[in-house]
N, C-alpha and C positions, 0 to 999 in steps of 0.2 A: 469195407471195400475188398474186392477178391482182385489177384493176380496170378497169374501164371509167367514164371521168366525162365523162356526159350535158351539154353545154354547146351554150347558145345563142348566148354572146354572150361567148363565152372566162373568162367569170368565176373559171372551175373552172382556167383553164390552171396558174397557181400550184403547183395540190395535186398536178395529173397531174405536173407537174416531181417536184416534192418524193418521191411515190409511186417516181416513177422512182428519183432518188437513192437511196432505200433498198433498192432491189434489185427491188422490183416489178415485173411486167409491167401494164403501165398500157398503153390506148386511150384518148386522148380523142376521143370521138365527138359530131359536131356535128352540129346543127339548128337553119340561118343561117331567118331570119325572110323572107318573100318579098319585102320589099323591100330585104333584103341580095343577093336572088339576082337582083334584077332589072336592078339599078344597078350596073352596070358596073365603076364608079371603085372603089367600095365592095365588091363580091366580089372583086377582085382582092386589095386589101388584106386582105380576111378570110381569103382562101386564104393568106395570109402567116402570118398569126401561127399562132405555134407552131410554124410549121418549121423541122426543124434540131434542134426541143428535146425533142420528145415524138411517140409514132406517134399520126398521125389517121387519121381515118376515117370517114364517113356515119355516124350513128344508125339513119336508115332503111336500109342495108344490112346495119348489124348486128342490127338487129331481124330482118331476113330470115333468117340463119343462127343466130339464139338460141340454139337447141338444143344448138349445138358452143360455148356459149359458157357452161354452165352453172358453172361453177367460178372465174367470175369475179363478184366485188363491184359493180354499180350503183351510182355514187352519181350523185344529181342536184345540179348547182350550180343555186343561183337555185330559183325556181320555174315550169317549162316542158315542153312535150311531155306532158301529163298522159296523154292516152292511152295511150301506149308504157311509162311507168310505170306504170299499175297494170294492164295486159295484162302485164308481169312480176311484177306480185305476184300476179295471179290463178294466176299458171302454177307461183308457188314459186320465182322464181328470188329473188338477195339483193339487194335493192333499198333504199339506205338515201339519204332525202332528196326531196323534190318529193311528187306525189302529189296528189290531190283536195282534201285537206283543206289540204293547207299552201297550195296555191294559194288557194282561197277566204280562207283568211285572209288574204293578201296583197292579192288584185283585188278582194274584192268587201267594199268598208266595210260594207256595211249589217248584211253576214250575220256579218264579225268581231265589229262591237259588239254582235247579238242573242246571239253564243256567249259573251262575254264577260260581258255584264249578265244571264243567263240564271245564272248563276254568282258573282255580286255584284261585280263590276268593272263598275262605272259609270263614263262614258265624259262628257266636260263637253256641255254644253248644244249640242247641232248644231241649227241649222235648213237642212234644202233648199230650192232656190232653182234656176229653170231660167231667170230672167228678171234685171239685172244690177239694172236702174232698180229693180224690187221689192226686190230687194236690199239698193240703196241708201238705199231708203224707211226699212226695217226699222235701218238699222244708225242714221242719224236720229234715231227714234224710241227711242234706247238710247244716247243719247249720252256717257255715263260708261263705258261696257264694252268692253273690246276684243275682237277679233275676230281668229279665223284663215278665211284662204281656202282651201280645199280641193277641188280642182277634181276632177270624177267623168270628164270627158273634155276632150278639147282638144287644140291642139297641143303641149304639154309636159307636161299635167299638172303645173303646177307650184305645187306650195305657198306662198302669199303670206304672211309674218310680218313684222307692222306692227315695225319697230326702235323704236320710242318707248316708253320704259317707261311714261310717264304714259297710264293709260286713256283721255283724253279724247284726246289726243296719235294715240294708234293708232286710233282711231276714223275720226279724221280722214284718217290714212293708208291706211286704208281704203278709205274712201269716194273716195278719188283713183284708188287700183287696179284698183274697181270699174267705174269709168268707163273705162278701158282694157280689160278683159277680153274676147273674143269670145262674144257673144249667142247665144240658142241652146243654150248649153252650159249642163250640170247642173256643180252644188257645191254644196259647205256650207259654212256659216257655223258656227266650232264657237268658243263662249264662252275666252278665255286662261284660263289659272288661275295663280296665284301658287305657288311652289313649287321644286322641284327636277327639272330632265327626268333622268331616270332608263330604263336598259333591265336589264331582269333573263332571264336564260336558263336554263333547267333542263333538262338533259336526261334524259329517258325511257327504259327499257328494259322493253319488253312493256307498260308501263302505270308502271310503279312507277319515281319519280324516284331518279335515284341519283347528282346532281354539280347545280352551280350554282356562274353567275359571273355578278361585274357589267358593264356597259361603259358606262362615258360619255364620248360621243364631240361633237366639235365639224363641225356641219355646212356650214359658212359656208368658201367657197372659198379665201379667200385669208384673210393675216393682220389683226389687228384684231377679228375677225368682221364682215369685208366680204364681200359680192362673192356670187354666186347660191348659192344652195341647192346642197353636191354628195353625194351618198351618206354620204360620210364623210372629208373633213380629215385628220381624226387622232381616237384616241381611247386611252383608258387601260383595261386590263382584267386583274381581279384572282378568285381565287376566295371564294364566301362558303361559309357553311354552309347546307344545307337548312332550318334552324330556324331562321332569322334573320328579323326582319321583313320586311325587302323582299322575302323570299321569299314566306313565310304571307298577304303584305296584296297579294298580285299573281299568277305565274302558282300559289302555291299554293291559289288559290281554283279553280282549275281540274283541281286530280286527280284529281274523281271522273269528267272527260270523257275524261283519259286512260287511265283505268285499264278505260273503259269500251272506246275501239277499243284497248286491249291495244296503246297506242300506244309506236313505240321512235323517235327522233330527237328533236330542239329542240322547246322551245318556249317563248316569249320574249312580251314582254309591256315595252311600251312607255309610261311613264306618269309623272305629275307627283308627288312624293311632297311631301306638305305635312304641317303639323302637324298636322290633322285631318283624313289617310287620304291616299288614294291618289285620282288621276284618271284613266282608262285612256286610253291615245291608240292605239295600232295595235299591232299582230304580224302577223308574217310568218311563221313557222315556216320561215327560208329558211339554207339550209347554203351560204356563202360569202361572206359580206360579211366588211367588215374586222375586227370582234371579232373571228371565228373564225382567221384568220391572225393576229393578235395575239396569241391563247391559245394556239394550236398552235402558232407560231415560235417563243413565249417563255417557256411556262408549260410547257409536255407535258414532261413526264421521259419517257416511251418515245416509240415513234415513231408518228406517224401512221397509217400503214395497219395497227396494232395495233390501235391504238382505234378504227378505224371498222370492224376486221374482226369485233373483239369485241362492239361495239354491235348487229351483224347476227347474230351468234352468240349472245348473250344472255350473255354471262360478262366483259362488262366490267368495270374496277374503277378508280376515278381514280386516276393518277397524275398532279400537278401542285403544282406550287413555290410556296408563297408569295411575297409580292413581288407587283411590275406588270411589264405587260407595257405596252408604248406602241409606238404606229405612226402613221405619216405616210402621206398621199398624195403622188407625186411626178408630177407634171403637166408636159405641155409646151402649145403654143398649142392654144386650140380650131380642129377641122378641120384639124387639121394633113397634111404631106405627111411619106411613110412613108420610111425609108432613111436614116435617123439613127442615130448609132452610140450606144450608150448602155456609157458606161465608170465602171468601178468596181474596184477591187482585190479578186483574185479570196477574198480571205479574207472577205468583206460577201457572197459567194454564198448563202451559208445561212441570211441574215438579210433577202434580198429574194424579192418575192412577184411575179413576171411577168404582166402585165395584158394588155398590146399589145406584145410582140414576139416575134422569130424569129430564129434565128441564121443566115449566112453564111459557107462558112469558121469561120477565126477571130475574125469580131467579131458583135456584137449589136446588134441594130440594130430600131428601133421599126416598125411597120408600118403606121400611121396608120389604122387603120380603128375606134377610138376617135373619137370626134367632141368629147368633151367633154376631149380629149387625158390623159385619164389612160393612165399607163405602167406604174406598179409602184408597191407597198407597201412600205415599210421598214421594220424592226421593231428594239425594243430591249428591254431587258431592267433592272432596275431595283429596289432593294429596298424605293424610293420612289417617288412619281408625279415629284418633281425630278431624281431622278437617274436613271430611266429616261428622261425627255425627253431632256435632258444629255449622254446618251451616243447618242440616235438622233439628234439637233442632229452631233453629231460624226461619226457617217455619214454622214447627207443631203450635208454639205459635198465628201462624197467620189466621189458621184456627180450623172458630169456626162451633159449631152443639149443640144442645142439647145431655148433659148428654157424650161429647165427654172426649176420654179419650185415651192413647198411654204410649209405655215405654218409661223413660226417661234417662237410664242407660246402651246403648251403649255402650258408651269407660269405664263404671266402669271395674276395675282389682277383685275386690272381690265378684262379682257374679260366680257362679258353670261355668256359659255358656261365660262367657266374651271371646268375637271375640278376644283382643288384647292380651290376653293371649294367648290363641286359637292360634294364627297369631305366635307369637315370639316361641310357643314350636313346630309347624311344621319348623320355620325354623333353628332353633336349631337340630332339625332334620333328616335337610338334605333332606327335601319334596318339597321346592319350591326352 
């Protein structure tokens, strides 16, 4: 099988490996952001990673020769280059991932929560806000309720979450945040809710769902649940049934929009499950974040570019293990410099997912062009959420890098985000 995977920002590097590994002819073709092309220090390093490991090559040069490239698989990591995907679905070539609609799911909040509440996924109380002091007026004036900050633009877009469980407490912390933020800039203010954060994934083929998993994952950098907001920590993923609650009370309120674009990829559904219902928070409809290499490292009984080839062919069928699947981030310093060996015994090959690096010779070595210095994913496998930690805990220790560093509190019960708590109050429930 041939594949080409569409990457902005190397997210996809991982699967172009893995694709390799199983005998595939794999491209990964890139589409650096202009101001990767512009900064010097920073395309040098982007031109690093992945060499050595997989063939690269421009997106926009492969767009120009398409035509001799029709026998090979599209997939998009992330959601990016929108135009060059769907001038390949208009033309019939096999395009699985990114696309119009998954992008606006991801970028544009407003028009996520009208597709989702249009559908009965109700989304908690937002108010907009392009003024910081108005802001701060309103959250005053509500002084029992917590708030989340959601920034629509800025320099990080970063998601502000008050750590104080007492409502009057995060109000408070709040109202601190708010007085730091840069003016000018649009957010919203979106009501907490009490609950369980919960992510549900269903995949589609032509419209009609056919597999579902869960992932609850911990976002908070560092151990304890310290330290910034990062993609993804770590997180825990298992398969459910189609017919299960979390499924029916979340993205199953949405199949009659899939069935309507005769939609085939993810589609996932982000939200607070409480005893009375569900609270919708986001979807991204995006093929690469850390779930998806936790379920595919650790759950797939066949091999990956079966499943993605069948899912474009329409003749897919799950194959996947009971059990969890669990994975870490492994991190080195932020901004870090590239040319760091990164050592591991070669039997943990099959179980790591390559973020930011490029081989040399014989060694592997980090490329630095990560800023928030992630490196690779680590995955384990697990009949438990304890015992898959347990045994990826017994990896992680195995690989080393300068200045490396991961969480190590997993199966803890006393952290805010803890999965196994997480896990036993949805099935108390009545969601799985």
């Amino acid at each position: 099988m041939n594949f080409i995977i569409a990457t902005r920002d190397y997210a996809g590097l991982g699967f172009a490996i893995r694709l390799r590994d199983e005998g595939n002819d794999v491209i990964l073709a890139t589409n650096p952001t202009q101001d990767d092309r512009t900064d010097a220090q920073r395309w040098q390093a982007y031109e690093l990673v992945g060499r050595g490991l997989v063939e690269k090559a421009s997106l926009t040069d492969l767009m120009a020769k398409r035509e001799s490239l029709r026998d090979y698989t599209w997939v998009w990591d992330f959601n990016h280059s929108v135009e060059e995907n769907e001038l390949l679905r208009s033309e019939g070539f096999r395009v699985f991932g990114g696309g119009s609609h998954a992008d606006c799911m991801e970028h544009d909040r407003s028009a996520c929560l009208q597709f989702a509440n249009k559908y009965g996924l109700q989304a908690p109380p937002s108010f907009p806000f392009t003024d910081a002091s108005e802001a701060i007026r309103f959250v005053e004036e509500h002084p029992d309720i917590a708030y989340v900050f959601k920034p629509d633009e800025g320099a990080n877009y970063e998601t502000f979450l008050p750590d104080s469980e007492d409502p009057s407490d995060a109000n408070l912390e709040l109202r601190m945040h708010l007085a730091s933020v840069e003016q000018n800039r649009s957010f919203v203010l979106q009501e907490r809710k009490d609950g369980v954060e919960t992510n549900v994934e269903v995949w589609f083929q032509r419209g009609e769902p056919v597999f579902a998993f869960v992932a609850l994952e911990s976002k908070r950098k560092y151990t304890g649940d310290m330290g910034e907001l990062a993609g993804c920590a770590f997180d825990f993923a298992w398969t459910i049934p189609l017919d299960c609650r979390a499924v029916t009370e979340s993205v199953g309120r949405l199949y009659p929009a899939y069935r309507e674009m005769e939609y085939t990829g993810f589609a996932d559904a982000n939200f607070i499950a409480a005893r009375d219902g569900i609270w919708f928070f986001e979807k991204c409809e995006r093929f690469g974040y850390n779930a998806h290499v936790n379920l595919f490292w650790n759950l797939n009984l066949s091999t990956l570019g079966e499943v993605l080839s069948s899912l474009v062919d329409g003749t897919f069928r799950p194959c996947f293990s009971g059990g969890f699947g669990a994975s870490v981030t492994l991190n080195t310093k932020e901004n870090p410099t590239g040319g760091k060996v990164i050592q591991f015994p070669q039997k943990l090959w099959k179980d790591i997912y390559l973020w930011d690096a490029y081989r040399e010779n014989e060694h592997l070595l980090t490329a630095g062009y990560d800023r928030d210095g992630y490196v690779l994913i680590l995955t384990a496998y697990g009949y438990t959420i304890p015992t898959s930690w347990e045994l990826l805990m017994r990896r992680a220790a195995q690989v080393r890098f300068p200045y490396r560093h991961y969480r190590t509190d997993g199966n803890s019960v006393s952290i805010p985000t803890s999965p196994l708590r997480r896990y036993e109050a949805l099935r108390a429930m009545g969601y799985l």
